[in-house]
CHARMM internal coordinates of N, CA and C (Angstrom, degrees):
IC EDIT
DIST 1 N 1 CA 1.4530
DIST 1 CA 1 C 1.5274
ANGL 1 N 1 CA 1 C 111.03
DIST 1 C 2 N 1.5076
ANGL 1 CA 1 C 2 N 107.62
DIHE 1 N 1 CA 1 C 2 N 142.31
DIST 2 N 2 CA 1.6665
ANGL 1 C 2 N 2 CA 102.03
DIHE 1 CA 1 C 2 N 2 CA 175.72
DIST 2 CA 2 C 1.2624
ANGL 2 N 2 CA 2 C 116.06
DIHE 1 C 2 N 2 CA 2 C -108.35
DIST 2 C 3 N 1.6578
ANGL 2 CA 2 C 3 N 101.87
DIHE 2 N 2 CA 2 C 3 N 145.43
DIST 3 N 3 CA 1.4215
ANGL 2 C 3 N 3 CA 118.22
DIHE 2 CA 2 C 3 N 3 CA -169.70
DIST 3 CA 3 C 1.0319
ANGL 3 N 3 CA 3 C 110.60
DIHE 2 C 3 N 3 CA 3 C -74.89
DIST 3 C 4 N 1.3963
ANGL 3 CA 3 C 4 N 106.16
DIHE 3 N 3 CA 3 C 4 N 128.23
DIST 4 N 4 CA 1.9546
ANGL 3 C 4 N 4 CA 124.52
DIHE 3 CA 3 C 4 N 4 CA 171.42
DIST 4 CA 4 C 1.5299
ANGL 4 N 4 CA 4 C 107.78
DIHE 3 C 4 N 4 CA 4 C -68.93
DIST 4 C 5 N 1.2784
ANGL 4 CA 4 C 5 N 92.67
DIHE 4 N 4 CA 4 C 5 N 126.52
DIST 5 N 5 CA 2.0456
ANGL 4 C 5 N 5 CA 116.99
DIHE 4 CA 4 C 5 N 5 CA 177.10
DIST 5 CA 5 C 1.3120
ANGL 5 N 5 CA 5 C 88.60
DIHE 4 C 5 N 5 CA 5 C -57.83
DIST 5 C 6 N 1.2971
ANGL 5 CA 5 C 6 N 133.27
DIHE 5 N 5 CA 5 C 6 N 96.83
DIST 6 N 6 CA 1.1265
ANGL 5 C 6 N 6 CA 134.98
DIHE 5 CA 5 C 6 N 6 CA 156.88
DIST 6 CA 6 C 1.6844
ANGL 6 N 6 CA 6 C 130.75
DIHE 5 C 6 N 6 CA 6 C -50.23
DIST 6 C 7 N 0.8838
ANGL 6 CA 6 C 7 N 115.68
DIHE 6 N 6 CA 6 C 7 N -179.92
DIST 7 N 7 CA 1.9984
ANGL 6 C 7 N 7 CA 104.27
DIHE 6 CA 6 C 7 N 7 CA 165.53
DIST 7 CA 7 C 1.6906
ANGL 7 N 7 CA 7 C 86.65
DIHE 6 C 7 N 7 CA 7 C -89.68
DIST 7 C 8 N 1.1186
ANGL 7 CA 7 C 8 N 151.71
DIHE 7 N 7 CA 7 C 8 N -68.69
DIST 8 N 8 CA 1.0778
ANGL 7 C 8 N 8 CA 148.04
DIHE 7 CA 7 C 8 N 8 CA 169.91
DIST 8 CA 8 C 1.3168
ANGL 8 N 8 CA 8 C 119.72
DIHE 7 C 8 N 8 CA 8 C 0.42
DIST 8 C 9 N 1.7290
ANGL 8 CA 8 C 9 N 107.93
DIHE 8 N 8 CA 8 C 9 N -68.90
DIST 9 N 9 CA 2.0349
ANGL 8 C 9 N 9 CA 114.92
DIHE 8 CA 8 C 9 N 9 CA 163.44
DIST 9 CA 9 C 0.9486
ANGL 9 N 9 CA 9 C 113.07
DIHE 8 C 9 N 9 CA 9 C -30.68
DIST 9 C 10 N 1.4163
ANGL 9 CA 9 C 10 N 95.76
DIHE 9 N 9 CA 9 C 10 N -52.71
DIST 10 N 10 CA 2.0413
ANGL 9 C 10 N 10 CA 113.99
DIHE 9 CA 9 C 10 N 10 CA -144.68
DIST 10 CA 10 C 1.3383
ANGL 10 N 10 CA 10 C 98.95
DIHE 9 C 10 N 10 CA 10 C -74.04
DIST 10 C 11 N 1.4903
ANGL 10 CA 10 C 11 N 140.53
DIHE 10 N 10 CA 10 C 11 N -60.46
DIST 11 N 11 CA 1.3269
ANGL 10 C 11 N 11 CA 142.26
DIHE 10 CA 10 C 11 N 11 CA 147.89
DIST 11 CA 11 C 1.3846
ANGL 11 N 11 CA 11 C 121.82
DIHE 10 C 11 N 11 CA 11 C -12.67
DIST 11 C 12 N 1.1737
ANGL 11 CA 11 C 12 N 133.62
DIHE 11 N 11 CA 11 C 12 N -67.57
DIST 12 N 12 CA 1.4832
ANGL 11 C 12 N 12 CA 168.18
DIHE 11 CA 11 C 12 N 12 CA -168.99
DIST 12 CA 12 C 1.5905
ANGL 12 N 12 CA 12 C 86.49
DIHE 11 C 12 N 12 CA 12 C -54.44
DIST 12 C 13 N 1.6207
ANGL 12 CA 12 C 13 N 127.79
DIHE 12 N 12 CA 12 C 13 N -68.19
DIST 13 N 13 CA 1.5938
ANGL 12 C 13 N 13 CA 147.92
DIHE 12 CA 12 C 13 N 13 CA -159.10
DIST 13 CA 13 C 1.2893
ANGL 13 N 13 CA 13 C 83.71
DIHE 12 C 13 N 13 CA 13 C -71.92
DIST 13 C 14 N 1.8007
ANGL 13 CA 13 C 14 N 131.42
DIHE 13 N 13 CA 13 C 14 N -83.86
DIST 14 N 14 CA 1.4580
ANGL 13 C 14 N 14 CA 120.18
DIHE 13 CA 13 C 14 N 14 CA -173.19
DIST 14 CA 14 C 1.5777
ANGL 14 N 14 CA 14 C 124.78
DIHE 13 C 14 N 14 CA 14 C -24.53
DIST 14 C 15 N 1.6483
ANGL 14 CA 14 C 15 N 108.93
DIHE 14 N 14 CA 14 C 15 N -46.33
DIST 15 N 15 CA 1.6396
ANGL 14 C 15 N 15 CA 114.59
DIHE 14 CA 14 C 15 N 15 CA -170.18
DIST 15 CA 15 C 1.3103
ANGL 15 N 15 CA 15 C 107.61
DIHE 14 C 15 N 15 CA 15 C -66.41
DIST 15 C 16 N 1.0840
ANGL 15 CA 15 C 16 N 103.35
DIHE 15 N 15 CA 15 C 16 N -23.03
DIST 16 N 16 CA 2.2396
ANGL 15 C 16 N 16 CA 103.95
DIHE 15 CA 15 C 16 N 16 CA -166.73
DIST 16 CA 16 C 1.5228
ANGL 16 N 16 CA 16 C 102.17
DIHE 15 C 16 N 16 CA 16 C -100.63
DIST 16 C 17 N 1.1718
ANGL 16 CA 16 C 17 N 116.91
DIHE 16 N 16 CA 16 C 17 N -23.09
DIST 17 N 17 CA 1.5897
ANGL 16 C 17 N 17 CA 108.93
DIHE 16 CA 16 C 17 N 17 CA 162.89
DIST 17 CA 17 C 1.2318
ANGL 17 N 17 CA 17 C 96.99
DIHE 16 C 17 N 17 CA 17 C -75.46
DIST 17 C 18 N 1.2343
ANGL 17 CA 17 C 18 N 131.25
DIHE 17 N 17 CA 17 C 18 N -79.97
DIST 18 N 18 CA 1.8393
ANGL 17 C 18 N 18 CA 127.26
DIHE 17 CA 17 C 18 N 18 CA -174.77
DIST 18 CA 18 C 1.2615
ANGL 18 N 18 CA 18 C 106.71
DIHE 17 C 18 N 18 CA 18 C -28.00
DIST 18 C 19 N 1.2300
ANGL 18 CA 18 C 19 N 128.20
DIHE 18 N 18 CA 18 C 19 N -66.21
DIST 19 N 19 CA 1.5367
ANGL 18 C 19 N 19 CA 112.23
DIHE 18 CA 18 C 19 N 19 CA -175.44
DIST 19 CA 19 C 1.4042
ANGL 19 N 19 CA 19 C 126.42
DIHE 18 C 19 N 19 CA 19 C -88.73
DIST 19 C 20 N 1.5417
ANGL 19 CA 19 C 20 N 101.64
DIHE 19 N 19 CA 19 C 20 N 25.69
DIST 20 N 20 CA 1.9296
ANGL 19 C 20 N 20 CA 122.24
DIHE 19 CA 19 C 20 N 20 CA 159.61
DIST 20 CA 20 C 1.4347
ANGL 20 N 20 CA 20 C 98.22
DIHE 19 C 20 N 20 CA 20 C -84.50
DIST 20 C 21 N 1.4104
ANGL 20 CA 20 C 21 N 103.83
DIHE 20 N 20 CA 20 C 21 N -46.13
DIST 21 N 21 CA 1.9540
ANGL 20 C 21 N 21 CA 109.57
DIHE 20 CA 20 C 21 N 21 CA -161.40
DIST 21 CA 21 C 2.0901
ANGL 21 N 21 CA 21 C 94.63
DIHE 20 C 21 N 21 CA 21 C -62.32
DIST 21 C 22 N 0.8789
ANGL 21 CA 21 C 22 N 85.85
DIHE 21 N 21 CA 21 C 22 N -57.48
DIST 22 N 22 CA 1.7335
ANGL 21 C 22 N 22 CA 117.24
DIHE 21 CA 21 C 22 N 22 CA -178.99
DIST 22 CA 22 C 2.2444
ANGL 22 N 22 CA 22 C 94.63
DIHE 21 C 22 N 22 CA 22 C -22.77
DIST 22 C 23 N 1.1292
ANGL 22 CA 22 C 23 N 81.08
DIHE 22 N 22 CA 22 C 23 N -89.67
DIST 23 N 23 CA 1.7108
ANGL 22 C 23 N 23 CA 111.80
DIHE 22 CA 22 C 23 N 23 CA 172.73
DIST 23 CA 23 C 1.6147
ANGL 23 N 23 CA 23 C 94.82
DIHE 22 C 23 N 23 CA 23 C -29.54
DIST 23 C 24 N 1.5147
ANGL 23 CA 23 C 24 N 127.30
DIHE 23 N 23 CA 23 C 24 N -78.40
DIST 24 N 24 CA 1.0819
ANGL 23 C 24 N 24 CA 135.72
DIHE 23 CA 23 C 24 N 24 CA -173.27
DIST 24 CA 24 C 1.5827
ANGL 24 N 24 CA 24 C 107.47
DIHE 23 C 24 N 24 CA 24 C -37.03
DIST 24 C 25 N 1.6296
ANGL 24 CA 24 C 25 N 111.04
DIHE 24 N 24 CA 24 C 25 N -57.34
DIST 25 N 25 CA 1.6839
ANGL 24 C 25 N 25 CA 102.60
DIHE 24 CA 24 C 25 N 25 CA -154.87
DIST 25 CA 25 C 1.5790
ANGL 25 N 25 CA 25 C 107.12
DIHE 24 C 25 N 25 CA 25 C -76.22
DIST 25 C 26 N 1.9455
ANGL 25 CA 25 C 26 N 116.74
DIHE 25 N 25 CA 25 C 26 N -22.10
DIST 26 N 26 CA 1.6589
ANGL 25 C 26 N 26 CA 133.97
DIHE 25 CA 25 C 26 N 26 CA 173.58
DIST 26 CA 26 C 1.7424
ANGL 26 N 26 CA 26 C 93.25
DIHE 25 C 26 N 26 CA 26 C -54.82
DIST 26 C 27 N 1.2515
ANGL 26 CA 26 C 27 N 103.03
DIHE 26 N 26 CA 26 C 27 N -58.21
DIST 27 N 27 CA 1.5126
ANGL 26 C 27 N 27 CA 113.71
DIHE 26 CA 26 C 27 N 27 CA -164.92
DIST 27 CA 27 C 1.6789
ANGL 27 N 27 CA 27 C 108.28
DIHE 26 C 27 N 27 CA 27 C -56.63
DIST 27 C 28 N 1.4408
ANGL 27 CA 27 C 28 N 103.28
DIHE 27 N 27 CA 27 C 28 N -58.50
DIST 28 N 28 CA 1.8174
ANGL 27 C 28 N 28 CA 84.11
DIHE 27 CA 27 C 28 N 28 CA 170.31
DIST 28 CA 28 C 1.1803
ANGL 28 N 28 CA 28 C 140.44
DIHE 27 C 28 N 28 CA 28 C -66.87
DIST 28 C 29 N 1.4647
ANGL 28 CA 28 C 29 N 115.11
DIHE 28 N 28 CA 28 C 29 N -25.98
DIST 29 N 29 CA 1.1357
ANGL 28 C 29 N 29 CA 139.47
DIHE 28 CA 28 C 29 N 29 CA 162.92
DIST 29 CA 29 C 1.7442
ANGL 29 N 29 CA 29 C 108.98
DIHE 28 C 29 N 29 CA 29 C -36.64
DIST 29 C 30 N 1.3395
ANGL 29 CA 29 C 30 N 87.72
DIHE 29 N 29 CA 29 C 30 N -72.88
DIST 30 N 30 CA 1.9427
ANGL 29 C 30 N 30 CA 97.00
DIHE 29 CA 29 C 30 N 30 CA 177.58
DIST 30 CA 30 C 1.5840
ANGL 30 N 30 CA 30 C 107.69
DIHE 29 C 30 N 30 CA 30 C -47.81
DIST 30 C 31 N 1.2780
ANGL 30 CA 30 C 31 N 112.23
DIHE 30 N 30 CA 30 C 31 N -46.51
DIST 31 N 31 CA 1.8757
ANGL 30 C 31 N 31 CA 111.69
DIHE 30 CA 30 C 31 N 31 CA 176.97
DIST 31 CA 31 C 1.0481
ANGL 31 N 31 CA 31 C 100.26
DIHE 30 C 31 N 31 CA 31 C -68.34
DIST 31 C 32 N 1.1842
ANGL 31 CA 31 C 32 N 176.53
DIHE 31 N 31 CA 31 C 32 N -157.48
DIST 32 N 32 CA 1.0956
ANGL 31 C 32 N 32 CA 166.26
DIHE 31 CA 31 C 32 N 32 CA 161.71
DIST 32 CA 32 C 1.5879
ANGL 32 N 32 CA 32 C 94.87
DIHE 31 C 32 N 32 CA 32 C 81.16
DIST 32 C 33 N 1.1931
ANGL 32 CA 32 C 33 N 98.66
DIHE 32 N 32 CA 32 C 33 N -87.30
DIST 33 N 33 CA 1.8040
ANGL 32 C 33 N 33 CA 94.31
DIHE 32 CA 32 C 33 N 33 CA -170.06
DIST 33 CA 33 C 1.2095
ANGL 33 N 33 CA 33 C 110.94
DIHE 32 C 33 N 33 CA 33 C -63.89
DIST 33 C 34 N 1.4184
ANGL 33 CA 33 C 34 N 136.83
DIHE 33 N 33 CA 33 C 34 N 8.97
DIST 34 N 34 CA 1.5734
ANGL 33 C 34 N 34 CA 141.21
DIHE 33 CA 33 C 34 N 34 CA 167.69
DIST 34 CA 34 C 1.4093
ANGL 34 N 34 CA 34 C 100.86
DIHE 33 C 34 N 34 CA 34 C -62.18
DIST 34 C 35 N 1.9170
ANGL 34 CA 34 C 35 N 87.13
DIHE 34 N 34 CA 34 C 35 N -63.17
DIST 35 N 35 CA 1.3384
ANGL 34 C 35 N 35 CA 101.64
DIHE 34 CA 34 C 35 N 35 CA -157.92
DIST 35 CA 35 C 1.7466
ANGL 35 N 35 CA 35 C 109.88
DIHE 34 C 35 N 35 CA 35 C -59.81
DIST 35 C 36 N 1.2767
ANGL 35 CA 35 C 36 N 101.13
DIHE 35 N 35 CA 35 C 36 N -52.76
DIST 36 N 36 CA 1.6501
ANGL 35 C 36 N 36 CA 95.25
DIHE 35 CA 35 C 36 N 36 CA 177.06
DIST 36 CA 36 C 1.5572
ANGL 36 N 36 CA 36 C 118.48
DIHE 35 C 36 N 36 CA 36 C -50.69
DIST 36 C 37 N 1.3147
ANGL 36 CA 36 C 37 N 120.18
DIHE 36 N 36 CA 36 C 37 N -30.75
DIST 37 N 37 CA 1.7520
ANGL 36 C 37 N 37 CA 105.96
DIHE 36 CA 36 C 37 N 37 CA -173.54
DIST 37 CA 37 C 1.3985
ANGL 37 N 37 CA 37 C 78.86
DIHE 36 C 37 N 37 CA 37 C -75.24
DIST 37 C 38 N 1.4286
ANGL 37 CA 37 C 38 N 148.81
DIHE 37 N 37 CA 37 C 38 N -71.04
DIST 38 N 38 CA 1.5991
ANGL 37 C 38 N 38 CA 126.38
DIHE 37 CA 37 C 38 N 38 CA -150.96
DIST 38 CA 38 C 1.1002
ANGL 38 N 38 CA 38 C 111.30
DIHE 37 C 38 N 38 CA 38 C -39.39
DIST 38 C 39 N 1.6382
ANGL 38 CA 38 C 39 N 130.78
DIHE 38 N 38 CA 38 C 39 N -49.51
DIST 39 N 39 CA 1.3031
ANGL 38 C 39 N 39 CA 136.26
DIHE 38 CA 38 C 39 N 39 CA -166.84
DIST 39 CA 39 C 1.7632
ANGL 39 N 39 CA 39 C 98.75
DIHE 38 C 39 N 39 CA 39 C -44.53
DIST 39 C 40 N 1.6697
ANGL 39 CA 39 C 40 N 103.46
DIHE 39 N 39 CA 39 C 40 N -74.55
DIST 40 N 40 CA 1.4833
ANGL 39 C 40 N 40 CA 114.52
DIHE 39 CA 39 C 40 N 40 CA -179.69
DIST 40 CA 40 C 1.7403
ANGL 40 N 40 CA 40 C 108.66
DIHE 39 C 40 N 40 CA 40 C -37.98
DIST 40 C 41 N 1.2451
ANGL 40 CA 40 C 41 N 121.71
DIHE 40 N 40 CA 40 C 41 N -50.22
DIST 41 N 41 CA 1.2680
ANGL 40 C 41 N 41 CA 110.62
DIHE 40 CA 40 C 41 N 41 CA -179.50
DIST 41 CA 41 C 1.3799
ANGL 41 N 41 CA 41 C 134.00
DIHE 40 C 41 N 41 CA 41 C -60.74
DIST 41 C 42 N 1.4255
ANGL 41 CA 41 C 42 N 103.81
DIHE 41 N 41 CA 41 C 42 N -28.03
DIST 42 N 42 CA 1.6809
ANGL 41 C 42 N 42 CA 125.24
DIHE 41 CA 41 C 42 N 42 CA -170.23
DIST 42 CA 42 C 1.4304
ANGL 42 N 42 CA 42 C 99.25
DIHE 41 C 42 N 42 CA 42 C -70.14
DIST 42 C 43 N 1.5837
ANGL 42 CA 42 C 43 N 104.76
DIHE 42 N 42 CA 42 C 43 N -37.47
DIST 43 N 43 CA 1.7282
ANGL 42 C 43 N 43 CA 116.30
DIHE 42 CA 42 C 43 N 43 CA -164.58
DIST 43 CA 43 C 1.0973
ANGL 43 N 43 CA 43 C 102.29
DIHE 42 C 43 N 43 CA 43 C -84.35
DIST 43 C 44 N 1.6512
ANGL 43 CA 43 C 44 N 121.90
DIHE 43 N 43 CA 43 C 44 N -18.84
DIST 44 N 44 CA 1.8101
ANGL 43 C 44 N 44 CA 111.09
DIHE 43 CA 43 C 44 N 44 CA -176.30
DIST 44 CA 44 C 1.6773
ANGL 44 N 44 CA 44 C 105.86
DIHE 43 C 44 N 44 CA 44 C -82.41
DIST 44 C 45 N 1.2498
ANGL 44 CA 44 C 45 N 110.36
DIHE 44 N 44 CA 44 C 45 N -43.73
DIST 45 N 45 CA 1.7280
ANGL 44 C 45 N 45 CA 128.23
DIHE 44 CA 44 C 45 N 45 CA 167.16
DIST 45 CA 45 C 1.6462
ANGL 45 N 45 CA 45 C 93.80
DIHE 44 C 45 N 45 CA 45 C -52.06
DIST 45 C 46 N 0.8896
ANGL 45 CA 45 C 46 N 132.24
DIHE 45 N 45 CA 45 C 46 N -45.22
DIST 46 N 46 CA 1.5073
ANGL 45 C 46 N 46 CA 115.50
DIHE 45 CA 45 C 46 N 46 CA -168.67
DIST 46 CA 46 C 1.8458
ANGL 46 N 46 CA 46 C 107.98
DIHE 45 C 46 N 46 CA 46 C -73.21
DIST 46 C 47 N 1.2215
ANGL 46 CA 46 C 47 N 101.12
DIHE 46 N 46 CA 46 C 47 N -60.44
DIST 47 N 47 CA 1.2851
ANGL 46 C 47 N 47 CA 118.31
DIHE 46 CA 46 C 47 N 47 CA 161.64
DIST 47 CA 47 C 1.8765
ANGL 47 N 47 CA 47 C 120.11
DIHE 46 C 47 N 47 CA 47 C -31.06
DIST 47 C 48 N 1.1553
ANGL 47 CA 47 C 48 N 108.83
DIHE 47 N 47 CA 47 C 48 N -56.55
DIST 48 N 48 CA 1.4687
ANGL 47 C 48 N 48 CA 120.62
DIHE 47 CA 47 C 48 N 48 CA 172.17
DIST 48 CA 48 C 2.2144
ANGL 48 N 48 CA 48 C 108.23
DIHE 47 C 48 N 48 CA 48 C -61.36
DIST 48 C 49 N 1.5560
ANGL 48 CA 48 C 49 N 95.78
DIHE 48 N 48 CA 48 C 49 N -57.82
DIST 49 N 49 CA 1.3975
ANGL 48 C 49 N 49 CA 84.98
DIHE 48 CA 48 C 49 N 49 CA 177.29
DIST 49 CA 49 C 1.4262
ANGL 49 N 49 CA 49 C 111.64
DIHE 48 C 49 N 49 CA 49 C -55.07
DIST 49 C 50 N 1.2689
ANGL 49 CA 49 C 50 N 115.31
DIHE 49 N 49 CA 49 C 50 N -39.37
DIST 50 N 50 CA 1.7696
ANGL 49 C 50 N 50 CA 108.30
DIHE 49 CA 49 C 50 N 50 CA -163.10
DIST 50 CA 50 C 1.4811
ANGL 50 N 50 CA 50 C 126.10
DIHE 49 C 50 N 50 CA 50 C -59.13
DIST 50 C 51 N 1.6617
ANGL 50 CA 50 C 51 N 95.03
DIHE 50 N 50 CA 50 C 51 N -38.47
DIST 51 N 51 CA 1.6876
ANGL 50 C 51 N 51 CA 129.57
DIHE 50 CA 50 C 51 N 51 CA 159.48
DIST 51 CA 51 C 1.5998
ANGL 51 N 51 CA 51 C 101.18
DIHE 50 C 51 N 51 CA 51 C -47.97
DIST 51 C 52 N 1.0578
ANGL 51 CA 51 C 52 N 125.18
DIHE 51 N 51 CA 51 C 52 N -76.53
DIST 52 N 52 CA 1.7095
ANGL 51 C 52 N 52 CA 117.60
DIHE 51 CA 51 C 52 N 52 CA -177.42
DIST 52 CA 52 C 1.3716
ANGL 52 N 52 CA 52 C 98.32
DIHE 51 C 52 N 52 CA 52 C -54.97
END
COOR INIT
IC SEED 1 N 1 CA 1 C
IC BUILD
C-alpha cells in the first residue's frame, strides 16, 4: 500500500528546503566575506612591498 503525503511529509519537505535556501544565502555570504578580506590583505602586502 502507498503512503499518503501526509501534512506531516509536506511540512517535514518545506523545512529542509527552507533550511537548504537558509544554508545557501549564510554560505555565500561567508564566501563573500573570505573573498573580500583576501582582497584587503593582498592590497596591504602589496602596499607594504611597494613602501620598501
Amino acid at each position: 500500500m502507498k503512503k499518503r503525503a501526509t501534512i506531516n511529509n509536506r511540512s517535514r519537505v518545506a523545512n529542509t528546503s527552507r533550511r537548504r535556501q537558509l544554508l545557501k544565502r549564510v554560505h555565500s555570504k561567508v564566501i563573500s566575506r573570505r573573498q573580500q578580506y583576501q582582497m584587503t590583505e593582498l592590497a596591504q602586502e602589496w602596499a607594504s612591498a611597494i613602501a620598501n
